[in-house]
N, C-alpha and C positions, 0 to 999 in steps of 0.2 A: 395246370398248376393248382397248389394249395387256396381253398375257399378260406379256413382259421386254421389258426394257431391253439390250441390249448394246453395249459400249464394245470398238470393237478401239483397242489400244493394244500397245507395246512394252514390255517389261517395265523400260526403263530411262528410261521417259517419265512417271514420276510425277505429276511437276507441272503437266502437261497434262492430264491424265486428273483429276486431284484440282481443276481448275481446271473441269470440265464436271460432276464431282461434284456441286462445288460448288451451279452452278445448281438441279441437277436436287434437292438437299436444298433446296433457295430456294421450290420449287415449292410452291402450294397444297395439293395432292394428296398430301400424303406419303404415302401408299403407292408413290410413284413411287420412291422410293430400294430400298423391299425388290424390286421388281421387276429392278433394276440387276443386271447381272453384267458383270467384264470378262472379255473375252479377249484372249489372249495371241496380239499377232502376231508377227509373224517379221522378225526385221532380217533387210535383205538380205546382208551380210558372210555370211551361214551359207550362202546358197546356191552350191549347189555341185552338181557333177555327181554326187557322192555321196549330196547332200543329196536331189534329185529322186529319185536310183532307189529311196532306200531308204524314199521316203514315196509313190510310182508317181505321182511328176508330170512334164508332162513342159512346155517351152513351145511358142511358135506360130514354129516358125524361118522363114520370111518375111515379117517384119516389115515392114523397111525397103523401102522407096518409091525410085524416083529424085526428083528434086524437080520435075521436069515433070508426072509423074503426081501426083505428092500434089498441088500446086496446082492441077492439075486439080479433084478430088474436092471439094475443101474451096472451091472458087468461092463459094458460097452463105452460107456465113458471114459473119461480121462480118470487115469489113478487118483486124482484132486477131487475131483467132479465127483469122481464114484465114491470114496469116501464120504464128503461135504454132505450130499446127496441123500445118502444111504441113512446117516448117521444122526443130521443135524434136520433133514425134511422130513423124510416118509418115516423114521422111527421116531417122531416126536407127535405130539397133541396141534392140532391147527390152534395157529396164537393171533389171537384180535388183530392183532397189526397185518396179520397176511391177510385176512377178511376185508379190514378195512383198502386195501390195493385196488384190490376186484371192486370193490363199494363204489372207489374215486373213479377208476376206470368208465365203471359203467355208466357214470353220469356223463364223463366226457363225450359218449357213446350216442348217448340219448340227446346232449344239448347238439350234436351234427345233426341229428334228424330233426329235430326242430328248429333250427337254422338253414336246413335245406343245404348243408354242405355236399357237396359230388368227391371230395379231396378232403381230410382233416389231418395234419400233422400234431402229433399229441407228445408232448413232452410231462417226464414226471420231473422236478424242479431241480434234481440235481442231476441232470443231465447237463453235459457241459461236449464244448468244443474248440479246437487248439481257435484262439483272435486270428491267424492268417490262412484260416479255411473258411470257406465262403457258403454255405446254407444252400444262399440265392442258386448258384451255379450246382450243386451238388442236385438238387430237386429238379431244376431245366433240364440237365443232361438225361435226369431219368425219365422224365417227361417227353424227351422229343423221342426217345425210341417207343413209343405207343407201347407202354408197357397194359399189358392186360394182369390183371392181379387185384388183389382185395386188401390185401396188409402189406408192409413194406416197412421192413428195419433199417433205422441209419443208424442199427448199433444193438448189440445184444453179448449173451453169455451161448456162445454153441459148443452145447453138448457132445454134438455127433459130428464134429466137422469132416470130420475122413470121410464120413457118408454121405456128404452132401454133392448135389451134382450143379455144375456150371449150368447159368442160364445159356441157353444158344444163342441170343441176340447178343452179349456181353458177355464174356466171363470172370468181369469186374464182379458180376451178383451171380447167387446160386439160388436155388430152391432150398429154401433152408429144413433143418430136420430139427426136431426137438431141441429148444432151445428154454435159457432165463433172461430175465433183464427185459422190460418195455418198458425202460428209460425215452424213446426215442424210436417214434413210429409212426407210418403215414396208412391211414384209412380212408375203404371208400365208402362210399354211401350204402352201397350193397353189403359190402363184407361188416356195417355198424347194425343193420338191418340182420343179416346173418350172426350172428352173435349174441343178439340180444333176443332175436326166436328159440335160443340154445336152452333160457330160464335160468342163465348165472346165478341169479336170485334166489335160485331155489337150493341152491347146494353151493354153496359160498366154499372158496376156497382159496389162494395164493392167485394172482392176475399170472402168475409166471406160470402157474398149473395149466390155466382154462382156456388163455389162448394159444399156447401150443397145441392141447388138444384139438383144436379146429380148423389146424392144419396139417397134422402129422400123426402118427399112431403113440398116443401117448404109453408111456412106456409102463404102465399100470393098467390090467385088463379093465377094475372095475370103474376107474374112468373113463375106459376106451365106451363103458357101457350107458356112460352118463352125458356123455355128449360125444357129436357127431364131430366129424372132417367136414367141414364146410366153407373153408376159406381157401383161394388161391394166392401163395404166399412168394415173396422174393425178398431177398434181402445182399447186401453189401458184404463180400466175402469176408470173413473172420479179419484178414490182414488189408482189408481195405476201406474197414469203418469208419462214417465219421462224426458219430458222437461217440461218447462214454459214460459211464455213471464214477461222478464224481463224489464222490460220499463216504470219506471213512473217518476217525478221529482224529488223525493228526489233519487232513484237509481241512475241518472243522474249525480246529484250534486252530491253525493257519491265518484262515481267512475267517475266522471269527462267526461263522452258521450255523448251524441250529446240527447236531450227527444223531439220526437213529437209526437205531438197529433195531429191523421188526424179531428178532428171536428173544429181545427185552421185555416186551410187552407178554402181557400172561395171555392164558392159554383159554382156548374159546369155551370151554367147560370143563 
């Protein structure tokens, strides 16, 4: 089972974050709440050329694509995907807010190894899940199949899902293939260890870029070049997820929280 819990959140995002509290106090297992810890991510407005030197970060300055090549690369996706993809990631400038992901991530990263966690389930704070599905029970059942693995999705955006192949112990989970979204995701001590040997730090980029890459052949040679395959990965089949990211404007307005959109935030230079 789960050593923590961690919430990256923004420190002016309350109502999100007390909104996935929420659930997790909901849960059977209440030990699940003392396990809970937030961290503090990083609004993009701070980053600044001061702000990287003075914490040794730095990002990946060849980002942007022509759009010939990007919809090259992204052919294999979904008509949605491969547009979205094409048009709106690889042919645009890295924008502070996708830096800033990978920034929060990685602390969640580091604060498991300094806690001595074996297990860390990491939520980003709008991750949500329906009140009559149960957490407690979704991680035990994963758990008592001796799962061998280093990351583990209870929820994502899969790109290649035609491609992906059923785990053999379960065909509930597959091996998953290039994927977006770490809303909701259980690491291990090794695979926290594994990832942060990779130097994220050094070539900063979308958290939805750099951990794919370290389980799947990222669909862009010159990141394939920048970081290695180094994680063994599993995740919960497309139609049998059980978180989401819950995050758009009308959810917002709704339930009254805090809605960003990191393609709002400017652009890394």
């Amino acid at each position: 089972m789960i050593d923590s819990i961690y919430i990256l959140s923004l420190e002016h995002d309350k109502p999100r974050r007390q909104r996935l509290l929420n659930l997790i106090k909901n849960e059977s297992n209440k030990s699940l709440i003392d396990k809970t810890k937030i961290v503090k991510g990083v609004y993009h407005p701070q980053i600044n050329d001061k702000f990287l030197k003075a914490n040794k970060l730095d990002y990946y300055k060849n980002w942007a694509l022509s759009k010939e090549e990007a919809e090259r690369i992204t052919t294999a996706y979904s008509k949605e995907d491969h547009i979205r993809t094409a048009n709106r990631w690889y042919c645009q400038k890295l924008k502070k807010g996708q830096i800033a992901t990978l920034i929060g991530h990685m602390e969640c990263w580091k604060q498991m190894i300094l806690n001595n966690d074996e297990y860390a389930l990491i939520f980003e704070d709008d991750a949500w899940w329906p009140s009559d599905q149960c957490l407690s029970s979704e991680l035990n059942y994963f758990f008592s199949l001796n799962p061998d693995f280093d990351i583990f999705y209870l929820g994502r955006n899969a790109l290649l899902a035609s491609l992906e192949e059923s785990w053999s112990v379960d065909p509930k989970y597959v091996i998953p293939k290039y994927s977006y979204n770490n809303q909701s995701y259980v690491l291990s001590r090794q695979g926290a260890l594994k990832v942060l040997m990779q130097n994220p730090h050094k070539n900063l980029m979308s958290s939805d870029e750099f951990l794919p890459a370290c389980y799947d052949d990222h669909p862009r040679k010159d990141i394939r070049k920048i970081f290695k395959k180094c994680l063994k990965p599993l995740a919960l089949r497309s139609d049998k997820e059980f978180a989401w990211q819950m995050n758009t404007r009308e959810i917002s307005k709704k339930e009254g929280i805090t809605w960003s959109n990191i393609e709002n935030s400017d652009d890394a230079d």
